[in-house]
C-alpha positions as a Python dict, from the first residue, in 0.01 Angstrom:
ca = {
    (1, 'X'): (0, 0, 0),
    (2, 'X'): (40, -59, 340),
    (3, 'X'): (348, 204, 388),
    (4, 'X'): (139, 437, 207),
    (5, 'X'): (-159, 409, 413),
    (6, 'X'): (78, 407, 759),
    (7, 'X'): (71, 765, 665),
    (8, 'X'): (371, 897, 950),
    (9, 'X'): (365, 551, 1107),
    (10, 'X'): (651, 355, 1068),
    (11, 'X'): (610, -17, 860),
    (12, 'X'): (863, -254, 950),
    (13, 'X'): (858, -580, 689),
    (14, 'X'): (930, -924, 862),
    (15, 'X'): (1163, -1022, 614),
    (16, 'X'): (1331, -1318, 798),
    (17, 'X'): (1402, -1478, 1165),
    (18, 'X'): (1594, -1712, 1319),
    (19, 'X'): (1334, -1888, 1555),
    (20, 'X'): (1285, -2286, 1454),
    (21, 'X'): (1103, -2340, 1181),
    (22, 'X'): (1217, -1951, 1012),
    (23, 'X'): (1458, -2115, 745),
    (24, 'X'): (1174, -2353, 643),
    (25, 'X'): (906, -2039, 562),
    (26, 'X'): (1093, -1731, 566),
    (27, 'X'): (1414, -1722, 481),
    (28, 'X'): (1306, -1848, 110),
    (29, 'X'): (1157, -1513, 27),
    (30, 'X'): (1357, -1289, 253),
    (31, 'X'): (1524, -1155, -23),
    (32, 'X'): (1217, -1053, -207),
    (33, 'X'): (1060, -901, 113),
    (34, 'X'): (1361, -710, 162),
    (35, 'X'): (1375, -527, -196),
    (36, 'X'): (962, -510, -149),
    (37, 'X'): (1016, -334, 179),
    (38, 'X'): (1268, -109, -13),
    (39, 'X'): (1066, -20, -311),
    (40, 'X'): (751, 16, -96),
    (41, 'X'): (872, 331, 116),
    (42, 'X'): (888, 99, 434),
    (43, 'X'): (1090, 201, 769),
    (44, 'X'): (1261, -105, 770),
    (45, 'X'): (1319, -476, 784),
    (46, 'X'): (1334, -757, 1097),
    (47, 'X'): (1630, -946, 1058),
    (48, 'X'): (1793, -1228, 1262),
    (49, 'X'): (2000, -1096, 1480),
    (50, 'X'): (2172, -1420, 1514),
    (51, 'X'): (2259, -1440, 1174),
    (52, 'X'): (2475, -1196, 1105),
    (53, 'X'): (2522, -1300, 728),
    (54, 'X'): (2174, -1313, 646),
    (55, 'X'): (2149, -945, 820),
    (56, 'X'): (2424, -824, 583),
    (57, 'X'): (2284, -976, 258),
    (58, 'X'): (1935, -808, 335),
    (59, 'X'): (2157, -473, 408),
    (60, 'X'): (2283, -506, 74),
    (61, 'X'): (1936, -508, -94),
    (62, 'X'): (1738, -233, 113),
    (63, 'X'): (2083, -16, 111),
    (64, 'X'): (2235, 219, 377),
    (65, 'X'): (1942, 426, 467),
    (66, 'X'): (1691, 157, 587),
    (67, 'X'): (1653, 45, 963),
    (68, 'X'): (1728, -336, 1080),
    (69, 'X'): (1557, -447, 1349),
}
């Protein structure tokens, strides 16, 4: 609902970061943010940069066409 609403505005979903405490919360259900953010007509996705695995496992569920930040 939320990418719908943004109208032209981009919607970026906080899928997953790598500040303390991130693999305790987010990282759990950063796989099932990621394909929401997908099916949901969102922008894109924050990823941890510093985790460049976890960055190309959420690549492989939102697909080519999808921003990282």
């Amino acid at each position: 609902e939320a990418a719908e609403a943004a109208g032209d505005a981009d919607v970026f979903v906080v899928t997953e970061m790598s500040h303390p405490g991130a693999l305790d919360y987010l990282q759990a259900r950063a796989e099932e943010m990621a394909a929401m953010a997908r099916d949901s007509g969102a922008t894109g996705i924050i990823a941890p940069a510093t985790r460049p695995e976890r960055v190309t496992a959420l690549r492989g569920i939102i697909g080519p066409d999808m921003l990282i930040l």
